[in-house]
C-alpha positions in Angstrom: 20.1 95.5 79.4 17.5 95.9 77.3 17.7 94.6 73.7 16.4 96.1 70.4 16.0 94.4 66.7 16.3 96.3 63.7 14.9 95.5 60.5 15.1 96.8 56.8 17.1 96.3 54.0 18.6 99.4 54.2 21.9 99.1 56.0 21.7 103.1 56.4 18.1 102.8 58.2 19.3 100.6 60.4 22.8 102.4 61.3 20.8 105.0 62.1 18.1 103.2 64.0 21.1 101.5 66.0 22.8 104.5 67.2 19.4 105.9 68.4 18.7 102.6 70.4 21.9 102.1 71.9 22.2 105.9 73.2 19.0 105.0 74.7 20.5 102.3 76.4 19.9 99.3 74.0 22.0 96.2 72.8 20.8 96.0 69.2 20.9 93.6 66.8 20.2 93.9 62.9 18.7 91.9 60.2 18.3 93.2 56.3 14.2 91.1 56.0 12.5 89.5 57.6 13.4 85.8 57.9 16.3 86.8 58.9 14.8 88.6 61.6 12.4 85.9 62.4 15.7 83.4 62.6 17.3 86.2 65.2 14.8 86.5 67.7 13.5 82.7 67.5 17.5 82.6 68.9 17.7 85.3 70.5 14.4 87.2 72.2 14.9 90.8 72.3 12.7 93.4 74.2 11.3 95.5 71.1 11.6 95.3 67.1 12.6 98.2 64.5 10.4 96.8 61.6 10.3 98.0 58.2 7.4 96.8 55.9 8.8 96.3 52.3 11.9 94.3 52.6 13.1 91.0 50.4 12.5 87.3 51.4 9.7 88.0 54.0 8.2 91.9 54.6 7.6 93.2 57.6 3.7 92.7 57.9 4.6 88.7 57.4 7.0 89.1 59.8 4.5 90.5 62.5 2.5 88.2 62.1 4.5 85.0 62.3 5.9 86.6 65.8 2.3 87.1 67.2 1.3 83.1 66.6 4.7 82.4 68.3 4.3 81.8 72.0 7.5 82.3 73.3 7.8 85.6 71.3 4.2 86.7 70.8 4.6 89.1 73.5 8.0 91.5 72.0 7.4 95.2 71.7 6.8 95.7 67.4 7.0 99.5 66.5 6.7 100.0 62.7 9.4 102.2 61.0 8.3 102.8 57.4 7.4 105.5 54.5 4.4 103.2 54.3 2.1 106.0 55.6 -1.6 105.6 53.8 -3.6 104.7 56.9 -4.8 101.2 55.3 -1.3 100.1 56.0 -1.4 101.5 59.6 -4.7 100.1 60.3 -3.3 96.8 58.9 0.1 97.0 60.8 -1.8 97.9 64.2 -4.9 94.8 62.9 -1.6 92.8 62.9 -0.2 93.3 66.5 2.0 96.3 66.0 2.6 98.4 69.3 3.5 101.5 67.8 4.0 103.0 63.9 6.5 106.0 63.4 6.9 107.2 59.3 9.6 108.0 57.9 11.8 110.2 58.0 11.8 109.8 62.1 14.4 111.8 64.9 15.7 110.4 68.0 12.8 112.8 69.8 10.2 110.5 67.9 11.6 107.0 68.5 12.1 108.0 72.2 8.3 108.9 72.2 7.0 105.9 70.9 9.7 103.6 73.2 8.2 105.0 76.2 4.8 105.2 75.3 5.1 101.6 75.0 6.5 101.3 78.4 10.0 100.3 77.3 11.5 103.6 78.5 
């Protein structure tokens, strides 16, 4: 089974993130920043990353870019889910290694998009 990480500090985000991931036939895992994300998948690898940018303790920009100088994760699917939407911060999210960028608010229709244009559906 495939497995999903979702990150941002907002535990309603990420409910809502989950249920779309896991009835797209995910296992999903959450984390409220991004260290704590960064802990998960050092543990745990997953297949593809929910990631909000402004969260405490680490955002999700940091976050990005400690995974890309990671070998052993370098490679995960990243797909940005924020209301960060001034194209600086897309440019800079996509700069950074991001696969994919969806702005809030998002449906199920959107996430599904982006999952398979990254080849993860």
């Amino acid at each position: 089974m495939r497995r999903a990480l979702v990150v941002d500090d907002s535990l309603t985000v990420r409910k809502i993130i989950r249920r779309i991931m896991e009835a797209l036939g995910f296992a999903v895992d959450e984390a409220a920043d991004g260290q704590a994300a960064l802990d998960a998948i050092r543990q745990q690898p997953v297949d593809v990353v929910m990631l909000d940018w402004n969260m405490p303790v680490m955002d999700g920009l940091t976050f990005l870019r400690e995974i890309k100088h990671d070998p052993s994760i370098s490679k995960t699917t990243v797909i940005f889910c924020t209301s960060m939407n001034e194209l600086p911060h897309i440019q800079a999210a996509l700069d950074a290694g991001a696969d994919e960028y969806v702005m809030k608010p998002f449906d199920e229709e959107l996430i599904r998009e982006k999952l398979e244009q990254t080849g993860l559906l």
